[in-house]
C-alpha positions in Angstrom: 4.8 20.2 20.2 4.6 16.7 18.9 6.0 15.5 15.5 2.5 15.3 14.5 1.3 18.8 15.3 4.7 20.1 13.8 4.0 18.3 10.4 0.5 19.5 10.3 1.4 22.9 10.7 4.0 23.0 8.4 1.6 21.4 5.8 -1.3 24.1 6.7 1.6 26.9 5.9 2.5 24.9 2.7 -1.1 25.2 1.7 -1.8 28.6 2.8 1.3 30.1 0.7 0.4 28.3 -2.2 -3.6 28.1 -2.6 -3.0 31.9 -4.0 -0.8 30.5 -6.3 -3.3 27.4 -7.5 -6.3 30.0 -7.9 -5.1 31.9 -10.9 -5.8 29.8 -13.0 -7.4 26.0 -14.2 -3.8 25.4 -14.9 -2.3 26.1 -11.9 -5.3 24.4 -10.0 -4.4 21.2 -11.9 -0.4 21.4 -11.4 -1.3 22.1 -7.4 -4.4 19.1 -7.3 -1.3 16.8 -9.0 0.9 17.9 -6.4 -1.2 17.4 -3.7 -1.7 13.6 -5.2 1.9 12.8 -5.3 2.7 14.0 -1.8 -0.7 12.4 -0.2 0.5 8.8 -2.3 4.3 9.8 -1.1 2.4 9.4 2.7 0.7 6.6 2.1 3.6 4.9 1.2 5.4 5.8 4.4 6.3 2.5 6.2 7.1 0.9 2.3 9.5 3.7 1.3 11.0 3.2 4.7 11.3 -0.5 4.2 12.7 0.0 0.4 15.1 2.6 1.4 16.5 0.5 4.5 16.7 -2.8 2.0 18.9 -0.6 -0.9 21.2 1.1 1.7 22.1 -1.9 3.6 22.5 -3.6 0.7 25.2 -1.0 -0.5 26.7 0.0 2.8 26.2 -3.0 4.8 29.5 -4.4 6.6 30.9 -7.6 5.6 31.7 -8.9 9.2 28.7 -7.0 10.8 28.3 -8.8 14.2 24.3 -8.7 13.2 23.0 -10.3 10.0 21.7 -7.8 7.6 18.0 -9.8 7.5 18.1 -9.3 11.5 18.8 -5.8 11.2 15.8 -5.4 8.6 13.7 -7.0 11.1 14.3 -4.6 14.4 14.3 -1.9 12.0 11.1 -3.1 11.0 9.6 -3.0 14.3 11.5 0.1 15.2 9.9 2.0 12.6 6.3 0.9 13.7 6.7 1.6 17.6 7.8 5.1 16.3 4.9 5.6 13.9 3.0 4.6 16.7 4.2 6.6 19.3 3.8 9.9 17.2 0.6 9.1 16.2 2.1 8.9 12.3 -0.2 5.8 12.3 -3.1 4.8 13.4 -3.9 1.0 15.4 -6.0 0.0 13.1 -3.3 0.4 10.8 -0.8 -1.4 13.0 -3.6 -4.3 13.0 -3.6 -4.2 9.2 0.2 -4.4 9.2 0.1 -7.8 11.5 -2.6 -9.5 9.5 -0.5 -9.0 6.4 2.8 -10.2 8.3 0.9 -13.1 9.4 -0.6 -13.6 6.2 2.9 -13.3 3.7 5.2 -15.1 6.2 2.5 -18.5 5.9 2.5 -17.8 2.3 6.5 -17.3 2.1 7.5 -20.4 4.1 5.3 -22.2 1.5 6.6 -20.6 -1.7 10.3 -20.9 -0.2 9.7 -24.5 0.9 9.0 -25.0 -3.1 11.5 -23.2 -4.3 9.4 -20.4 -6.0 12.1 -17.9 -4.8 15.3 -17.4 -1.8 16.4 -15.4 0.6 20.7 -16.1 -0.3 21.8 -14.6 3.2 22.0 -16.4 6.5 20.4 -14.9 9.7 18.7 -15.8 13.1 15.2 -14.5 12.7 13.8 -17.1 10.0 10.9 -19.6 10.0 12.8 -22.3 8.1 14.0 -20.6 4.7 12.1 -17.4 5.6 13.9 -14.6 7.2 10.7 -12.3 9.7 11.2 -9.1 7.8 10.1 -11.0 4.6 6.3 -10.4 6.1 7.1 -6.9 6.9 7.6 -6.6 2.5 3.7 -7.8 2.5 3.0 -5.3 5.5 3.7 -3.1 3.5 0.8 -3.3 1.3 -1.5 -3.1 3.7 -0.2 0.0 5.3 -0.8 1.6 1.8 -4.1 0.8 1.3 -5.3 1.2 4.7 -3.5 5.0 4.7 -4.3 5.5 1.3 -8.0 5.0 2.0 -8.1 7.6 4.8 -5.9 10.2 2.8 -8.2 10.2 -0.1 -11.1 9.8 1.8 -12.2 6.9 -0.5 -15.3 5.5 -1.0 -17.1 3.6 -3.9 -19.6 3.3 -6.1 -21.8 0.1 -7.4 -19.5 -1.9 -4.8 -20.3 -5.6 -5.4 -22.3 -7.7 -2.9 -19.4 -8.2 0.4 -19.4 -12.1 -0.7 -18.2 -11.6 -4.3 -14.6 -9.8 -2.9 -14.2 -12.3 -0.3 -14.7 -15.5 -2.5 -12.4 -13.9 -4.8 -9.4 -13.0 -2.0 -10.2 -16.6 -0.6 -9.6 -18.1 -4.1 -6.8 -16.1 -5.1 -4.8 -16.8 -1.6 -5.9 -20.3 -2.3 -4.1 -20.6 -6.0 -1.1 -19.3 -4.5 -0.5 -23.0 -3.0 -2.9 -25.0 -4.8 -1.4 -24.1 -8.7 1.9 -26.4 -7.7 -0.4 -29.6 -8.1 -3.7 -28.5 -9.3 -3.8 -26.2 -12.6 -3.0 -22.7 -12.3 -6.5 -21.1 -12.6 -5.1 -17.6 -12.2 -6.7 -16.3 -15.9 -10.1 -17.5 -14.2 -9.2 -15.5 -11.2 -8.5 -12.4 -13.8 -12.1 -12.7 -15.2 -13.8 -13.5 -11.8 -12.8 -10.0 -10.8 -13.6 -8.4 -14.2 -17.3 -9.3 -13.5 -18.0 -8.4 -10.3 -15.4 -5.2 -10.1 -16.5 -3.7 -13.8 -19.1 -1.1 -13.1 -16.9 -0.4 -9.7 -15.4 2.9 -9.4 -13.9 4.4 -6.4 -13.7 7.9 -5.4 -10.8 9.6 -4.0 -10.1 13.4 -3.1 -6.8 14.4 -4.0 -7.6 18.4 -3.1 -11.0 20.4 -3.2 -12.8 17.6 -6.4 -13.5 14.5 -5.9 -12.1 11.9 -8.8 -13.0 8.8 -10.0 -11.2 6.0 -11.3 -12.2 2.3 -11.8 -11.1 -0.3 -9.2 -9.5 -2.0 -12.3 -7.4 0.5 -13.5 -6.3 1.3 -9.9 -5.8 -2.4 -8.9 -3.6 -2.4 -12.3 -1.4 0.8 -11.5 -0.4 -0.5 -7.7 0.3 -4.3 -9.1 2.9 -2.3 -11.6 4.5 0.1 -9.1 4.9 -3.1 -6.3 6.6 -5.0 -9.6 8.9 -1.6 -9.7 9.7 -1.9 -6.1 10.4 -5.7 -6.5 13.0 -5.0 -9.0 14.6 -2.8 -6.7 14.1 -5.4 -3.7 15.8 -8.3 -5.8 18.5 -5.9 -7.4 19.2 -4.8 -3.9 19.9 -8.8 -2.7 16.5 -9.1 -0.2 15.3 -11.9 -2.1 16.0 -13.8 -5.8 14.1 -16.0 -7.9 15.4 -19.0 -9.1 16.5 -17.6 -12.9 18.8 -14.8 -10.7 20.6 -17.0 -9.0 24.0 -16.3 -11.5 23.0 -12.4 -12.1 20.2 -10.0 -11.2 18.1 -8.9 -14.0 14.4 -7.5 -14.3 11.6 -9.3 -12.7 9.3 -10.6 -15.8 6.5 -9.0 -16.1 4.3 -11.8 -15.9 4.9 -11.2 -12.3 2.5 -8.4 -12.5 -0.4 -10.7 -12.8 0.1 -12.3 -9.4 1.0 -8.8 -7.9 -2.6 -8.1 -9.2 -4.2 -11.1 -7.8 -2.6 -10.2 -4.2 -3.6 -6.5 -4.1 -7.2 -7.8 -5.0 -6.7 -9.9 -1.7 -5.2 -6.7 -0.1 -7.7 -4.7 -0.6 -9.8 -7.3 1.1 -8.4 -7.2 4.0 -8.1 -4.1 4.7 -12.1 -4.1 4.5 -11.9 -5.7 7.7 -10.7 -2.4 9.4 -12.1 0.2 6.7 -15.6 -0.7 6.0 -16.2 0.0 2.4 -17.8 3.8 2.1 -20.6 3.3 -0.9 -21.5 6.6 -2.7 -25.1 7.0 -1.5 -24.1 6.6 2.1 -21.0 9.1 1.6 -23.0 11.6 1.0 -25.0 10.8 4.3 -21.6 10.5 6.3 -20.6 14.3 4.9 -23.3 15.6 6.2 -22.4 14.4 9.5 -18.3 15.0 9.6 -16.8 18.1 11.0 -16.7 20.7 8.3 -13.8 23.0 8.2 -10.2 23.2 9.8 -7.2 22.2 9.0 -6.5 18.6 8.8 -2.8 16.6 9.3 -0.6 14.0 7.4 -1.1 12.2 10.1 -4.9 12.1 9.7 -6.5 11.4 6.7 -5.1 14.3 4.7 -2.6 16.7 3.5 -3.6 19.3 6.1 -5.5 21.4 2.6 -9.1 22.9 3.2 -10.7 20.7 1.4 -14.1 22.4 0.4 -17.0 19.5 1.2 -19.6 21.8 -0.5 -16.9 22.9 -3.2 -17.1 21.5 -6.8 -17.0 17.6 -7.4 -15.1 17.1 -10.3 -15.8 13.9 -12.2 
């Protein structure tokens, strides 16, 4: 049996013991649904909680005169985690192409923002472009992996998506301020109102258990910027990386941070359009009619492994 099959058995016998439980009563529906959210955003954020878990415990546990640099070790651990994902079918290739557009993506960006002292990596290793150790990208990859896994787990789709060109001038000029704000003006509260018009009648849809939810892009775009300005915290607290002000003591990460955080998942989500074509409502409904209904459905893809019910309630 492979660790893919074992998983989504395990998560059908999860669901079968405790569906009983969730139908009692509205309450217990809505403590199961929440449930089902946290553990289907847990899986999404595979490869990242890998990456932040590897970054804190070899930053307490690491040994001084370790024969490899702790940077290198992030890196083959890095690639080592991938292979592995791969191999068991954890993740998908077009996944795996997400992840190397955003490594290609971050490390051009980092060599840039390192070259101008915007932040450092303090530790010496082998694997670096200049001041830019190779797992840095793998931080970025990160990102991707979640949305691109995130999308399939919730089965997401959208509705009143903006014209394709409105997204993509706003990733391009987003990416773009990144370098151009250290000689040009910063245009970034431009940037925030460029995607208020053409995202503010966006929602998307997502299907945590047997309802389908929606939230606006905004809101969501908003919560992910502030949970990647968590795990920055951790990152710099844990020595990965420090901005300039940290260099004689770690302390929180301004929040101002959160802002370009936001402008970088808008260009995240972008991207990952380029391997999940954006789903719009009316054309949902088409593809449901179309998709498999029934059986039981794996972590490993594009959902819990719960019966979702297709002709069930859609909550709102």
């Amino acid at each position: 049996m492979s660790l893919k099959d074992w998983i989504k058995g395990k998560v059908a016998d999860f669901d079968r013991a405790m569906r009983p439980w969730a139908s009692r009563s509205a309450l217990n529906a809505g403590l199961y649904e929440f449930l089902l959210f946290g553990l289907k955003q847990a899986w999404a954020c595979l490869f990242g909680a890998a990456m932040l878990a590897l970054i804190l415990g070899t930053h307490l546990l690491w040994p001084t005169h370790a024969p490899v640099a702790r940077y290198d070790f992030l890196v083959i651990a890095a690639v080592t985690i991938q292979v592995l994902m791969l191999a068991t079918k954890l993740e998908r290739w077009e996944e795996a192409v997400v992840i190397a557009i955003f490594h290609v993506v971050g490390t051009v960006m980092e060599i840039f923002k390192t070259a101008h002292g915007s932040w450092i990596y303090p530790e010496a290793n082998l694997l670096r472009i200049g001041g830019v150790p190779l797992f840095s990208g793998f931080m970025y990859a990160c990102i991707g992996s979640y949305i691109a896994r995130v999308w399939r787990l919730m089965e997401i789709r959208f509705d009143q998506y903006p014209p394709a060109w409105t997204p993509w001038t706003l990733a391009v000029l987003s990416y773009a301020n990144f370098f151009t704000h250290h000689w040009w003006p910063d245009v970034r509260l431009g940037l925030f109102a460029f995607s208020g018009l053409i995202f503010w009648k966006t929602s998307f849809l997502f299907t945590p258990d047997q309802k389908v939810r929606r939230m606006p892009i905004l809101l969501g775009a908003v919560l992910v910027s502030f949970f990647i300005w968590l795990a920055e915290n951790l990152g710099t607290f844990a020595g990965a990386w420090a901005y300039p002000s940290q260099r004689h003591g770690w302390h929180p990460v301004p929040v101002d941070k959160l802002g370009a955080w936001y402008l970088l998942i808008m260009l995240s989500f972008v991207l990952v359009t380029l391997v999940n074509r954006p789903v719009i409502e009316g054309d949902a409904e088409a593809a449901l009619a179309l998709a498999p209904q029934g059986g039981e459905r794996g972590l490993g893809e594009g959902s819990l492994g719960v019966t979702a019910s297709r002709g069930g309630d859609r909550g709102g």
